[in-house]
C-alpha positions as CSV (number, residue, x, y, z in Angstrom):
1,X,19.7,3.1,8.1
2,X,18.1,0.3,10.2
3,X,21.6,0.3,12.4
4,X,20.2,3.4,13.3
5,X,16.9,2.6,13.7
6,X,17.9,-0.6,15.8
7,X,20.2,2.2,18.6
8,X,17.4,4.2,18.5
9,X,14.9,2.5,19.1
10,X,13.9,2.9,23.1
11,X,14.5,6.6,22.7
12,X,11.1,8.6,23.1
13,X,9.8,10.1,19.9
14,X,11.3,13.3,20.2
15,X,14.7,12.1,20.8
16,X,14.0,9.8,17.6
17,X,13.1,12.2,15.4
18,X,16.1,14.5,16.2
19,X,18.5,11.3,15.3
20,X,16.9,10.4,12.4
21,X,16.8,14.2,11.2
22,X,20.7,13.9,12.1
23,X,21.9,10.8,10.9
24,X,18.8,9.1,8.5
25,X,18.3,12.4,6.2
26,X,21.9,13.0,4.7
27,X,22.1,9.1,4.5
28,X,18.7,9.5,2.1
29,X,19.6,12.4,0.9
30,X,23.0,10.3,-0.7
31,X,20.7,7.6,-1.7
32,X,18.0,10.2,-3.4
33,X,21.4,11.6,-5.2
34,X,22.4,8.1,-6.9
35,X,18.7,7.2,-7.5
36,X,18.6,10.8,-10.0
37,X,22.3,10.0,-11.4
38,X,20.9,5.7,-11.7
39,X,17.9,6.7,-13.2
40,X,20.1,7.5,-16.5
41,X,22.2,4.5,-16.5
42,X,19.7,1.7,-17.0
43,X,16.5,0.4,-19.4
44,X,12.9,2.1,-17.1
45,X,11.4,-1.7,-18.3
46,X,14.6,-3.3,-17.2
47,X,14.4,-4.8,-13.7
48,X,16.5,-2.2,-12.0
49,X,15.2,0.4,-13.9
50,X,11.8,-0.5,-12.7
51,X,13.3,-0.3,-8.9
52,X,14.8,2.9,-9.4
53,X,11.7,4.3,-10.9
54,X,9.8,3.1,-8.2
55,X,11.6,4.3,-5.6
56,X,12.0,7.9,-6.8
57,X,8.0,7.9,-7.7
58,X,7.6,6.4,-4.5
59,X,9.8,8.8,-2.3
60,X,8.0,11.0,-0.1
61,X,6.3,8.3,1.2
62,X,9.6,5.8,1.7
63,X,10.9,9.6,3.6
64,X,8.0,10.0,5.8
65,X,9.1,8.1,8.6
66,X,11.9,10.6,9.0
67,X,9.5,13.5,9.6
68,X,7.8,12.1,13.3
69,X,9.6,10.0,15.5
70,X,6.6,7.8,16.6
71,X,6.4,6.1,13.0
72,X,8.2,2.8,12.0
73,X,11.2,3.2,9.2
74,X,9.6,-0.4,7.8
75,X,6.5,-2.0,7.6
76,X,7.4,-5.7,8.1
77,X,5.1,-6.1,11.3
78,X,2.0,-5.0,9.5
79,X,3.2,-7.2,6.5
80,X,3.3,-10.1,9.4
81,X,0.2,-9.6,10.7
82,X,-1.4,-9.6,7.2
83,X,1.0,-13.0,5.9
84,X,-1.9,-15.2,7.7
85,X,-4.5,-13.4,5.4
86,X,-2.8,-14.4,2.3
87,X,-2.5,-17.7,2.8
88,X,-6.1,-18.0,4.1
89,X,-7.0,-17.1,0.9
90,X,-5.7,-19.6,-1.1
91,X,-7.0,-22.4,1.6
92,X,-10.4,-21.1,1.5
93,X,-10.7,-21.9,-2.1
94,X,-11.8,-25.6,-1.1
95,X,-14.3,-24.7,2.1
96,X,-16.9,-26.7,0.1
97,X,-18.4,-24.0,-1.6
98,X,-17.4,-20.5,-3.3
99,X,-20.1,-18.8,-1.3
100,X,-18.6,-20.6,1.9
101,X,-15.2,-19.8,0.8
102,X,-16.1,-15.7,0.2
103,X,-17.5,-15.7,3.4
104,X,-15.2,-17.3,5.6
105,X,-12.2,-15.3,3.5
106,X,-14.5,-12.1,4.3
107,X,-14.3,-13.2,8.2
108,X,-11.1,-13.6,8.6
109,X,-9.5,-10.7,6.5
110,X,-11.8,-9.0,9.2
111,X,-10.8,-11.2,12.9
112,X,-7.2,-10.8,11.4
113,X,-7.3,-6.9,10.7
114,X,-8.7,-6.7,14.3
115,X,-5.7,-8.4,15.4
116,X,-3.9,-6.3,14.0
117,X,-4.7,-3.7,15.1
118,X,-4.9,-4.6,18.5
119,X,-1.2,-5.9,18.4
120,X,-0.2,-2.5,17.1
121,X,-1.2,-0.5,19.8
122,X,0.3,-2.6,22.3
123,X,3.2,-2.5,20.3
124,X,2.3,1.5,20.2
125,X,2.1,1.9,23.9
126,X,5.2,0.0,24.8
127,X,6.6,2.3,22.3
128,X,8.6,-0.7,20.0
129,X,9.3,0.4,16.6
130,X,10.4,-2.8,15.5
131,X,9.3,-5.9,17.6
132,X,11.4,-8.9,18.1
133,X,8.1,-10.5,19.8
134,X,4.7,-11.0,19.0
135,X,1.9,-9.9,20.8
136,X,-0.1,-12.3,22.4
137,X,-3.3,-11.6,24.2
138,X,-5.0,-14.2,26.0
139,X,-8.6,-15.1,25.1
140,X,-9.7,-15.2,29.1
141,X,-8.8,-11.3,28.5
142,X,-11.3,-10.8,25.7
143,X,-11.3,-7.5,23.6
144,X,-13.4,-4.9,24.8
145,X,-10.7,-3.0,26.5
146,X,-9.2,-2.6,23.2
């Protein structure tokens, strides 16, 4: 699936929505297949069984990129952009206070969703699905054209 995703990539959204309706849906189609006939085979609290359950609870919206063209088949840059929030949290545990630390954790889960979205649609209007870069936008530039 993300061979396909990776040839298809600079196509406009039509074109990429008429591969992926082509060459993506019977592959998840297959896949939806073994998840029904898998679903029997294992424990539901085992670890696949969990996975398989998931997946099949979880499947229209795992699917939905294959339905418009302009949407990514993963979510990994959005899962970059929000890494940084994560860890903040942890290191704002020792800001000096717990009120300090809530606010500053409040701040930056807010400058960092900003930045993300601001790195998504450049990413958006250079029409990436998945980026091998990262965004940078100098300061001097500011954000009010964003």
């Amino acid at each position: 699936m993300f061979r396909i995703e990776r040839r298809i990539k600079h196509l406009s959204d039509e074109e990429r929505l008429r591969e992926r309706q082509e060459k993506t849906v019977p592959l998840l189609t297959k896949f939806k297949a073994w998840l029904n006939q898998a679903v029997h085979t294992g424990l539901p609290k085992d670890t696949f069984g969990i996975a398989v359950n998931y997946a099949l609870k979880h499947w229209d919206a795992l699917t939905n990129f294959t339905k418009a063209g302009h949407l990514d088949a993963s979510n990994n840059f959005a899962e970059r952009c929000m890494r940084s929030v994560a860890i903040g949290r942890k290191a704002f545990l020792f800001v000096g206070s717990e009120r300090a630390g809530h606010a500053a954790a409040i701040y930056y889960s807010l400058v960092e969703s900003c930045l993300c979205r601001i790195r998504h649609r450049q990413l958006h209007a250079e029409r990436q699905t998945m980026p091998n870069r990262i965004f940078h936008r100098p300061i001097s530039q500011g954000f009010a054209t964003v």
